[in-house]
C-alpha positions as CSV (number, residue, x, y, z in Angstrom):
1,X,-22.6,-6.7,9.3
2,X,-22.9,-2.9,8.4
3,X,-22.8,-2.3,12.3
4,X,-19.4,-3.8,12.5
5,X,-18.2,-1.9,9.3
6,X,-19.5,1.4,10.5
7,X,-17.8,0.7,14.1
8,X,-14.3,0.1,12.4
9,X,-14.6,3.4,10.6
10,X,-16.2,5.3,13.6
11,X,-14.1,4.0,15.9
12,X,-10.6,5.0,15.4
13,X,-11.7,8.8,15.0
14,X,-13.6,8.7,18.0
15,X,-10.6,7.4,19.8
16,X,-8.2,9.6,18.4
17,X,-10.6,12.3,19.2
18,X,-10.6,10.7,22.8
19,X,-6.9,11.1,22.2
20,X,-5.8,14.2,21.9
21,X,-8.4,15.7,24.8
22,X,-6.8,13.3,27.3
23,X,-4.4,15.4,29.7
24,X,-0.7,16.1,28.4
25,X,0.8,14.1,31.6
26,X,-0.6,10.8,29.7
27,X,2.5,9.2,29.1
28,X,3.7,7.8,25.5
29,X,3.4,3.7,27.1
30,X,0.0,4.5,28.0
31,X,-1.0,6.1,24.4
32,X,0.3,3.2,22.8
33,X,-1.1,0.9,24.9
34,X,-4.4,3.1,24.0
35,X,-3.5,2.9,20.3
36,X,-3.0,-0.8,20.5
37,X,-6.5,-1.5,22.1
38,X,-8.0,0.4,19.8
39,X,-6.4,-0.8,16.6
40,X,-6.9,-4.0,17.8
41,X,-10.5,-4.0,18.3
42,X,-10.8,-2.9,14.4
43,X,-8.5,-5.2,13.5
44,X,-11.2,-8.0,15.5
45,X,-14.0,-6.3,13.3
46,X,-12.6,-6.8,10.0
47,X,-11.7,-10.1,10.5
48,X,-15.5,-10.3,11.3
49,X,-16.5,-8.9,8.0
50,X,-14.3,-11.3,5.9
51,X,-16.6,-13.4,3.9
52,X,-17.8,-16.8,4.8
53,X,-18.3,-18.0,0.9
54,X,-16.4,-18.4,-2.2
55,X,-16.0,-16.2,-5.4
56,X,-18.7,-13.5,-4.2
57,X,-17.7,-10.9,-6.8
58,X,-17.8,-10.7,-10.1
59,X,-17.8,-7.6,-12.8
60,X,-20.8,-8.8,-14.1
61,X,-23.3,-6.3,-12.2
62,X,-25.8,-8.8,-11.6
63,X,-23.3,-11.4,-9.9
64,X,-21.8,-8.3,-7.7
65,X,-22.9,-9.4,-3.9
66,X,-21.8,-6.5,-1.7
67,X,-22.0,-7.6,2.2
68,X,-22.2,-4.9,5.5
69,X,-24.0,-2.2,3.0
70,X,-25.3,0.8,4.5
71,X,-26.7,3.5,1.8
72,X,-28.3,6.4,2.8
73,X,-28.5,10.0,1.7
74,X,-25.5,12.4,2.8
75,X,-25.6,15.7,0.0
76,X,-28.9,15.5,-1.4
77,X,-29.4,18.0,-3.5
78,X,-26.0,17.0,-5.6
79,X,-26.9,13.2,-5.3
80,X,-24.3,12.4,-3.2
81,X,-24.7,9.7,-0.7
82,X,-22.9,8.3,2.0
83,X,-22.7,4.4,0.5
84,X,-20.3,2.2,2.1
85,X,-19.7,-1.8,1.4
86,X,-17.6,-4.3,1.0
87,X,-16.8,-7.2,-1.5
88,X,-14.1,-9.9,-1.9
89,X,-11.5,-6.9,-3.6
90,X,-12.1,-4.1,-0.8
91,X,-12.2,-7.0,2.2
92,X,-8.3,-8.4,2.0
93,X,-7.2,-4.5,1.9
94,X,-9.2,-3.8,4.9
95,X,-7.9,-6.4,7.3
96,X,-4.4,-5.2,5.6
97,X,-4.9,-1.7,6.9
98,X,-6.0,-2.9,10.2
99,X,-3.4,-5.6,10.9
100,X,-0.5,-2.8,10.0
101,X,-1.9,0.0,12.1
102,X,-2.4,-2.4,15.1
103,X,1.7,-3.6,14.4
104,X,2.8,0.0,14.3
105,X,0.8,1.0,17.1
106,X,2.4,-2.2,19.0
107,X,5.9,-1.3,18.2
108,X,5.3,2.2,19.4
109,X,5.1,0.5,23.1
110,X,8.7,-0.2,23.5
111,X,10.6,1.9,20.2
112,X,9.4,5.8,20.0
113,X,10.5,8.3,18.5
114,X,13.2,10.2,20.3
115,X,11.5,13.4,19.9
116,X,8.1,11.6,21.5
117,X,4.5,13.0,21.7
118,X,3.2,9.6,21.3
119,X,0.0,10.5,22.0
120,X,-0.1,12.7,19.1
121,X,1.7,10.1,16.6
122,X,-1.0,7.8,18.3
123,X,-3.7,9.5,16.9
124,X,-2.7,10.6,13.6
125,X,-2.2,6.6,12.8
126,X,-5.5,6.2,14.3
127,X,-6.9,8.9,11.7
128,X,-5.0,7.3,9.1
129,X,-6.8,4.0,9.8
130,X,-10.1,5.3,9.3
131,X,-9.7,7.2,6.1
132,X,-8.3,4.3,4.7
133,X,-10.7,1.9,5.5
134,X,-13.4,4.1,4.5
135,X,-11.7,4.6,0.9
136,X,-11.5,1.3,0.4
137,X,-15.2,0.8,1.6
138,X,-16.4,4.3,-0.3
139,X,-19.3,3.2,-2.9
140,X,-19.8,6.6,-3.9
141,X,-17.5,8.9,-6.0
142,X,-17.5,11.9,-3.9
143,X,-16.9,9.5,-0.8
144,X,-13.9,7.7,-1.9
145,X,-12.5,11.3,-2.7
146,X,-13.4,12.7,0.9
147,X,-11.8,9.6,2.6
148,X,-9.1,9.3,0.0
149,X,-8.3,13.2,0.7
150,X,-8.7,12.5,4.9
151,X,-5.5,10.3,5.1
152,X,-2.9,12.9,3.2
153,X,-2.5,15.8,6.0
154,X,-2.1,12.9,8.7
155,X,0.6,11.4,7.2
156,X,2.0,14.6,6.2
157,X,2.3,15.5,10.0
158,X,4.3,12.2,10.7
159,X,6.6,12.9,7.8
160,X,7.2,16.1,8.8
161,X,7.1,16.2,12.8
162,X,8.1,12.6,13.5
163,X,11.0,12.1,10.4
164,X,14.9,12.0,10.0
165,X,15.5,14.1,13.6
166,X,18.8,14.4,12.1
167,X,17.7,16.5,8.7
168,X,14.6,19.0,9.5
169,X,14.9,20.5,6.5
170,X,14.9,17.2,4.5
171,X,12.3,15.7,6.2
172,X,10.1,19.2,5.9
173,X,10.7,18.7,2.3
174,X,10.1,15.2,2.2
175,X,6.8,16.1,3.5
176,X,5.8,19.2,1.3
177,X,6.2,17.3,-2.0
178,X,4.5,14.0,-1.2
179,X,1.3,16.7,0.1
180,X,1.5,18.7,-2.6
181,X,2.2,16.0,-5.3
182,X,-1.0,14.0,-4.3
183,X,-3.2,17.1,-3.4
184,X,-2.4,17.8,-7.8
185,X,-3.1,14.0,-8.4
186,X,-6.6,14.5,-6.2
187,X,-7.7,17.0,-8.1
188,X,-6.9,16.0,-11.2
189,X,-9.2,12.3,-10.1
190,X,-12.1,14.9,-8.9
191,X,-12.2,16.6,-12.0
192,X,-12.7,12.7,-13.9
193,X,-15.4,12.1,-11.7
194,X,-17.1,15.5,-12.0
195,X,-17.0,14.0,-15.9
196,X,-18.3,11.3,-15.1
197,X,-21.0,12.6,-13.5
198,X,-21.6,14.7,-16.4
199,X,-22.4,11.8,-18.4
200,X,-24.3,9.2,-16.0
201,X,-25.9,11.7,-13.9
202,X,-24.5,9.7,-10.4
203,X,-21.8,9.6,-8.3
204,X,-23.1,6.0,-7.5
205,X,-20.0,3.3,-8.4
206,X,-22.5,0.4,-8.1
207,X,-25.0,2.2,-10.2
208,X,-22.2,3.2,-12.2
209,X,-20.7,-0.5,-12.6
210,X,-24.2,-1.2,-13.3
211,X,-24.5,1.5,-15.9
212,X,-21.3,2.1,-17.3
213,X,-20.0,5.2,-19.3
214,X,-19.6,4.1,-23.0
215,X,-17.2,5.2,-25.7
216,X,-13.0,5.2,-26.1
217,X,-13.2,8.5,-26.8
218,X,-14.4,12.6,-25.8
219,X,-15.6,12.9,-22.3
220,X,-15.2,9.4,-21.1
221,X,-11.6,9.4,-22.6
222,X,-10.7,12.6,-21.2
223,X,-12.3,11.3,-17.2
224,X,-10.7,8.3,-17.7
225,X,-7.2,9.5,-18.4
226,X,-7.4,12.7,-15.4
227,X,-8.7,9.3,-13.0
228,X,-6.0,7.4,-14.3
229,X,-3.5,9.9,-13.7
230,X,-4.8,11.2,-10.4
231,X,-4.2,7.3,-8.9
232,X,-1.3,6.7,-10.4
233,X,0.4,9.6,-8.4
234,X,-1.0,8.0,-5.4
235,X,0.7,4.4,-6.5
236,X,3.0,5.6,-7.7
237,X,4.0,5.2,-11.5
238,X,6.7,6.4,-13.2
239,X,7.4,9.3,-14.0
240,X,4.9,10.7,-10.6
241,X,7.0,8.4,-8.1
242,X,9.5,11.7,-7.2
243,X,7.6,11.9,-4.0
244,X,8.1,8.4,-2.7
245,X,11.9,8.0,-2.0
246,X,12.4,10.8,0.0
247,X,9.3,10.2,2.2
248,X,9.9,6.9,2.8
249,X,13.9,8.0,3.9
250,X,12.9,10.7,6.1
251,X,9.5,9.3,7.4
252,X,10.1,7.6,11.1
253,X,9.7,3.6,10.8
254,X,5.5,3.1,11.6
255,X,5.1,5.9,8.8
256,X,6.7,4.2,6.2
257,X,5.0,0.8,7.1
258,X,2.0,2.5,6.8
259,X,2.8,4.3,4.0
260,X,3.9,1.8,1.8
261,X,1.6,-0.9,3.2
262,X,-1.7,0.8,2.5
263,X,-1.7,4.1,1.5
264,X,0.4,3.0,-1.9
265,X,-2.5,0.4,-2.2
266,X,-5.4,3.2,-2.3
267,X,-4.3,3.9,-5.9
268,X,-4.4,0.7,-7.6
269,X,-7.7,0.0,-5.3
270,X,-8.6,3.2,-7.4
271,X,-7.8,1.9,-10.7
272,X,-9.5,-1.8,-10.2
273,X,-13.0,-0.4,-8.4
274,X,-13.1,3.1,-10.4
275,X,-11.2,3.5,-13.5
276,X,-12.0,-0.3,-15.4
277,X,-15.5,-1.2,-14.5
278,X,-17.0,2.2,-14.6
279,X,-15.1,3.3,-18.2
280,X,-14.8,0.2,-19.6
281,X,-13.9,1.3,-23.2
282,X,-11.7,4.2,-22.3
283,X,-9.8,2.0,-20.2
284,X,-8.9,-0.5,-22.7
285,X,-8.0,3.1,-25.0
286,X,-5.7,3.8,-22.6
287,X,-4.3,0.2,-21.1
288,X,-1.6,-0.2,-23.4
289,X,0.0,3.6,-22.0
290,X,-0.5,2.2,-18.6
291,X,0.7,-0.8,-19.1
292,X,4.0,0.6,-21.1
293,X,4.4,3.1,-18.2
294,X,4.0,0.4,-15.6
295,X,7.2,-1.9,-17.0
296,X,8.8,1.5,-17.4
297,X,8.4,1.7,-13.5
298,X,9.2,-2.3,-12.9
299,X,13.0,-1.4,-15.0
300,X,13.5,2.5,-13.0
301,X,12.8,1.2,-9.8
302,X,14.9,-1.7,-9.9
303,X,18.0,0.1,-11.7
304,X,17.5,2.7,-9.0
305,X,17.7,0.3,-6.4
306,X,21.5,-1.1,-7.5
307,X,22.5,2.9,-7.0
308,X,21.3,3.2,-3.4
309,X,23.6,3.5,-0.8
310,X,20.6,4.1,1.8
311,X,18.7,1.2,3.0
312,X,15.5,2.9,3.5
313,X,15.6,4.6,0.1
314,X,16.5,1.1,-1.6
315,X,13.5,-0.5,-0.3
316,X,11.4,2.7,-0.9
317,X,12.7,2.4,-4.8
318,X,11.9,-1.2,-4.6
319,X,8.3,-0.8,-4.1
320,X,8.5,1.3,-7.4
321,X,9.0,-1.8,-9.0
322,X,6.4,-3.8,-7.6
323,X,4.2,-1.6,-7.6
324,X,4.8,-1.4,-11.4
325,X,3.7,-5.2,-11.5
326,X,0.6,-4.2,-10.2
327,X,0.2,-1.7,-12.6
328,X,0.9,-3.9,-15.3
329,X,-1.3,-6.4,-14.6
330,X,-4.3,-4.2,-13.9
331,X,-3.6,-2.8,-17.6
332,X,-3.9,-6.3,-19.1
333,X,-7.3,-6.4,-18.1
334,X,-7.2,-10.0,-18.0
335,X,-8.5,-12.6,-15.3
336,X,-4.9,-13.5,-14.6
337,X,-3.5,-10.4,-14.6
338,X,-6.1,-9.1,-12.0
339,X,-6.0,-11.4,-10.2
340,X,-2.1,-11.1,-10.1
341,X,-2.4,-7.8,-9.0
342,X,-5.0,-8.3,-6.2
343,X,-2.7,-10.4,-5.0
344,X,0.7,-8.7,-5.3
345,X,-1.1,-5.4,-3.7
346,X,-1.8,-7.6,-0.5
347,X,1.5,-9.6,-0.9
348,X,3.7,-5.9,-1.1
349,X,1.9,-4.8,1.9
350,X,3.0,-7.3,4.4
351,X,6.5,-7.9,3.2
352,X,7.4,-4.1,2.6
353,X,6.0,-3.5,5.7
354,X,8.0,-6.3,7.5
355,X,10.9,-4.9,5.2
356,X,10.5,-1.5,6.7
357,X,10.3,-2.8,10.1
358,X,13.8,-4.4,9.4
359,X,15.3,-1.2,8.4
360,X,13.8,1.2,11.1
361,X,15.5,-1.3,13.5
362,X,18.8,-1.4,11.8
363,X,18.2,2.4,11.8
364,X,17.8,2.8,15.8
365,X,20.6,0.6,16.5
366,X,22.8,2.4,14.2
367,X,21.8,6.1,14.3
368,X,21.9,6.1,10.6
369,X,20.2,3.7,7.5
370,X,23.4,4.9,5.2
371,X,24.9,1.3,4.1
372,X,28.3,2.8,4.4
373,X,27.9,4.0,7.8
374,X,26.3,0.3,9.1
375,X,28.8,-1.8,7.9
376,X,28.9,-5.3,7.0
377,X,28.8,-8.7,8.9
378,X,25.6,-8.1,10.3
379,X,24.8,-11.9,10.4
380,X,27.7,-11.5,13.3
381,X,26.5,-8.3,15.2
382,X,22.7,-8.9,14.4
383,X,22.4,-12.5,13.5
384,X,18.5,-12.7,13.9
385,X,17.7,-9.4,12.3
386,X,20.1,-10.2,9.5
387,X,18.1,-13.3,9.1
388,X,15.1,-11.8,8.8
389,X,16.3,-9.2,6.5
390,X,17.7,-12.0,4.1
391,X,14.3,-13.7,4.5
392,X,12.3,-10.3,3.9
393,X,14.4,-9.9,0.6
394,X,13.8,-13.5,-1.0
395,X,10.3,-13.0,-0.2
396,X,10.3,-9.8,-1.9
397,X,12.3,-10.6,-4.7
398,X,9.7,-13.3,-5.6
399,X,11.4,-16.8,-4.2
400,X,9.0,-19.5,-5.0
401,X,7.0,-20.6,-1.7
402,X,7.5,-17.1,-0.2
403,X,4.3,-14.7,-1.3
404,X,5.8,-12.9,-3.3
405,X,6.0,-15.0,-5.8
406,X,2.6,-15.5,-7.0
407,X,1.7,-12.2,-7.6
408,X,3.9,-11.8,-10.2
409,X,3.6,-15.1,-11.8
410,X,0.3,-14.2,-12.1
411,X,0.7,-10.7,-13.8
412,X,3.3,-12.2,-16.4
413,X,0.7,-15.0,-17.6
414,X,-1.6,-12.5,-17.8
415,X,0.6,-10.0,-19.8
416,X,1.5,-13.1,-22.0
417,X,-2.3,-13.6,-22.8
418,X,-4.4,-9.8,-22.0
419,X,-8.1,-9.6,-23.2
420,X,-8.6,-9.7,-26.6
421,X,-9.4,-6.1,-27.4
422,X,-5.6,-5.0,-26.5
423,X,-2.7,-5.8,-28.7
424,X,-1.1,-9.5,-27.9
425,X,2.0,-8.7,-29.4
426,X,2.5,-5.0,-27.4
427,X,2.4,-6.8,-24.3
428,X,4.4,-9.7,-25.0
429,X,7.2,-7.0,-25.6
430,X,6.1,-5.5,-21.7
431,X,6.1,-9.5,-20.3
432,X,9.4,-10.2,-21.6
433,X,11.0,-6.3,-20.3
434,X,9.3,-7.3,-17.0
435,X,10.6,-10.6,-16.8
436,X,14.3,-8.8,-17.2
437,X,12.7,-6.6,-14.0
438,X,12.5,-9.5,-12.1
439,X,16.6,-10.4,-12.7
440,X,17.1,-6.7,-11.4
441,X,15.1,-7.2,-8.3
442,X,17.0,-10.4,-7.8
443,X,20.1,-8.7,-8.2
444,X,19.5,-5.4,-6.0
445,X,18.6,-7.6,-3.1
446,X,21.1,-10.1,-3.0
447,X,23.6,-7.1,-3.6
448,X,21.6,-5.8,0.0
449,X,22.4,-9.3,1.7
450,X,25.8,-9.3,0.5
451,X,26.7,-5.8,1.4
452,X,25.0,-5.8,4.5
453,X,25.0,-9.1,6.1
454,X,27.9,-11.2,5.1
455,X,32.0,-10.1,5.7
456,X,34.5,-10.1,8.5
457,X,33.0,-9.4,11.9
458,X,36.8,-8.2,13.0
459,X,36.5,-5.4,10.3
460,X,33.3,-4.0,11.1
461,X,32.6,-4.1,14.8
462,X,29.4,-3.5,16.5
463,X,28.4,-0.4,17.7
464,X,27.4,0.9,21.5
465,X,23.8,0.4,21.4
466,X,24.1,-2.8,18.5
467,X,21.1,-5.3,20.5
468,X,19.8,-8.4,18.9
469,X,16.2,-9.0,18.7
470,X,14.2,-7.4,21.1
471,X,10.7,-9.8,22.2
472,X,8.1,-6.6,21.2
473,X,9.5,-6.4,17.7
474,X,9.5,-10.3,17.3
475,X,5.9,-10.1,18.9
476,X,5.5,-7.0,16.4
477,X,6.8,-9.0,13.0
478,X,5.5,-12.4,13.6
479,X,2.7,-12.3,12.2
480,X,4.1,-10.5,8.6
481,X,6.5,-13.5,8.8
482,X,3.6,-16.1,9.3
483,X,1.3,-14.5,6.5
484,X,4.4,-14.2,4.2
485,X,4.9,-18.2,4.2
486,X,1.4,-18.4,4.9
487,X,0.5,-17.3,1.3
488,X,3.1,-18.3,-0.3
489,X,2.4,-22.1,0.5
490,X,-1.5,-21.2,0.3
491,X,-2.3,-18.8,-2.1
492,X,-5.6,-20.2,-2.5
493,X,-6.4,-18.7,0.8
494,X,-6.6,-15.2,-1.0
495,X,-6.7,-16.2,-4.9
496,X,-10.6,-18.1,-4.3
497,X,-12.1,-15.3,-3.8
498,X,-11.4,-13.5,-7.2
499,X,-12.8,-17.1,-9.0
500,X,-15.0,-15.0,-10.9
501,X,-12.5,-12.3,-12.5
């Protein structure tokens, strides 16, 4: 098992290594093609790491059961080590990275970007892959920052070479605040876990979950509140979210995906692995400011969203919201509410990703993601994409049956009931503000359908290059749609392996 999980992180580096010394003349089919083998075969190993038993963690140390663990020295002399695993909260976000990184790298076979070097898009996805995947696999401090830190200058390349080809300077932009805005929330995380460090003497998260850092106030406060911060940048949370909108409108359509289908996820990974089992009583000090910043987030994002007038900015303000669920319910500290947000990060992943994909098509077919400019009555120029863009927005506005519905379900029950060291009555006030979040996000994205999708055909006719449905971005989106209803009929299939939260 540690073979496999080793392969998957070795692999896509190697190949985008392999990559980028092929010849120019390698054409962008064939480096897709490349990408897709290669994506694929990590996406074969996760699947062979997911665990064969139920409810195999637990934040009890001695329950923990890590599986594919390799451990071995890396920085002696500092104690750092390079200490890699996986459990039932790392796994799900694994196979996640993999599945949308083999999706992107399929889509890239038929729809590239008009200003091309595949090859090179190819490979930064590829690079992307791995440092994800190792983040969420990191068992050591200084690891997780080194893999967390590998996946920023990648993506900051695609935002800025591979963006809005109609607005350089907006997409160069785009791309200088997201790197600099997360480079200030990295270091502000480093400097927590130098503290940390400071007081247990390792950089070891197991030892450390093991061993916690005691005490709500002083040093552990202080690392506890610079981690806190440094993740929720990376998230993001209100009032750090500045970054996301315009990267998400000027990225091309696999960086977005990517963007807000895993990397978004490596902050509240953060917050669940780091932040709560390693500073136990500094976190519950500082839950009820997460938590009140987090339903801050869930109201901003959605009020935001009834002012857009650009699709891809709507849906990037969206995940502001949901990501604010997540948020919410790590900060209740509760069974329920971790486990609702375990499942919402997984559930966001796949139907903002699928939501993206709508809207980089819509995009390409209409030059443009400015609602104004598109027109209406696409269920008469674009009748299956309009379908699946009503279906993508009643899954992500949390339609019963649909998966995004559980997550949140989840995160209010456990906002109605957090653990008994945080105040009951604080975070009914937060339940109740987020339930009114949910009305918002009902009411941005059926003001999306109607805007969008339904009117007179005669009045907004379709453009030159308007095409249905092509078969590589069905191929391409199936399987979001299938895991969408897939979890939203079974949530079991994800929820049984957090029985012991």
């Amino acid at each position: 098992m540690n073979a496999i999980l080793l392969g998957i992180l070795a692999l896509p580096l190697l190949a985008a290594l392999a990559l980028w010394a092929l010849p120019a003349a390698v054409g962008d089919r064939l480096a897709a093609l490349y990408g897709s083998v290669i994506s694929g075969l990590v996406l074969i190993g996760s699947l062979l790491l997911w665990p064969r038993n139920d409810g195999w963690f637990a934040y009890t140390p001695d329950e923990r059961v890590l599986q594919a663990v390799t451990d071995v020295p890396w920085i002696p002399s500092l104690g750092v080590r390079f200490h890699v695993g996986v459990d039932s909260i790392s796994m799900p976000l694994i196979v996640l990275t993999a599945l949308l990184t083999f999706l992107c790298c399929l889509y890239s076979l038929r729809i590239t970007p008009r200003i091309g070097r595949t090859r090179s898009l190819i490979a930064l996805l590829l690079v992307i892959e791995a440092g994800v995947i190792g983040t969420f696999s990191a068992l050591d401090l200084v690891l997780f920052f080194v893999c967390f830190e590998i996946v920023l200058i990648p993506m900051w390349l695609v935002i800025d070479i591979w963006g809005d080809e109609h607005d350089r300077a907006g997409r160069k932009r785009a791309a200088t605040t997201f790197v600099l805005m997360t480079v200030l929330g990295s270091a502000l995380m480093l400097i927590g876990f130098l503290l940390v460090y400071r007081q247990a003497g390792t950089f070891d998260i197991v030892r450390l979950t093991n061993s916690p850092v005691l005490g709500g106030y002083g040093v552990p406060l202080a690392a506890a509140v610079l981690i806190a911060v440094g993740l929720a940048v990376k998230v993001p949370l209100w009032p750090l979210h500045i970054w996301l909108p315009d990267a998400h409108a000027k990225a091309p359509t696999v960086g977005s995906v990517l963007l807000a289908g895993v990397l978004l996820k490596l902050g509240t990974y953060g917050l669940i692995r780091i932040l709560v089992p390693v500073l136990p009583d500094a976190t519950v000090t500082i839950a009820p400011y997460l938590a009140g910043f987090s339903t801050v987030a869930i109201v901003a994002g959605s009020l935001a969203c009834l002012a857009q007038t650009d699709v891809k900015r709507l849906i990037a303000y969206s995940s502001v919201g949901h990501m604010g669920f997540i948020g919410l319910g790590i900060a209740t500290l509760s069974p329920a509410g971790l486990r609702g947000a375990l499942f919402a990060n997984i559930a966001h992943g796949i139907i903002t990703g699928l939501l993206f994909f709508l809207a980089g098509a819509i995009k390409d077919r209409h030059d443009t993601s400015d609602l104004r400019a598109i027109g209406r009555a696409l269920y008469a120029r674009l009748p299956r994409i309009g379908a699946l863009l009503t279906f993508a927005c009643l899954a992500s506005l949390g339609l019963p049956g649909l998966a995004g519905f559980w997550g949140e379900m989840l995160v209010l029950l456990g906002a109605y009931d957090p653990a008994d060291v945080l105040p009951r009555t604080t975070y009914l006030v937060f339940m109740v503000i987020a339930g009114l979040g949910t009305v918002l996000t009902a009411a941005y994205f059926l003001r999306l359908v109607r805007n969008l999708c339904q009117g007179d055909p005669a009045e907004h006719p379709s453009t030159a290059f308007a095409v249905d449905l092509s078969r590589i971005e069905l191929l391409t989106w199936l399987p979001l749609i299938v895991l969408t209803v897939l979890l939203g009929v079974w949530p079991g299939l994800l929820l049984h392996q957090w029985v012991s939260l």
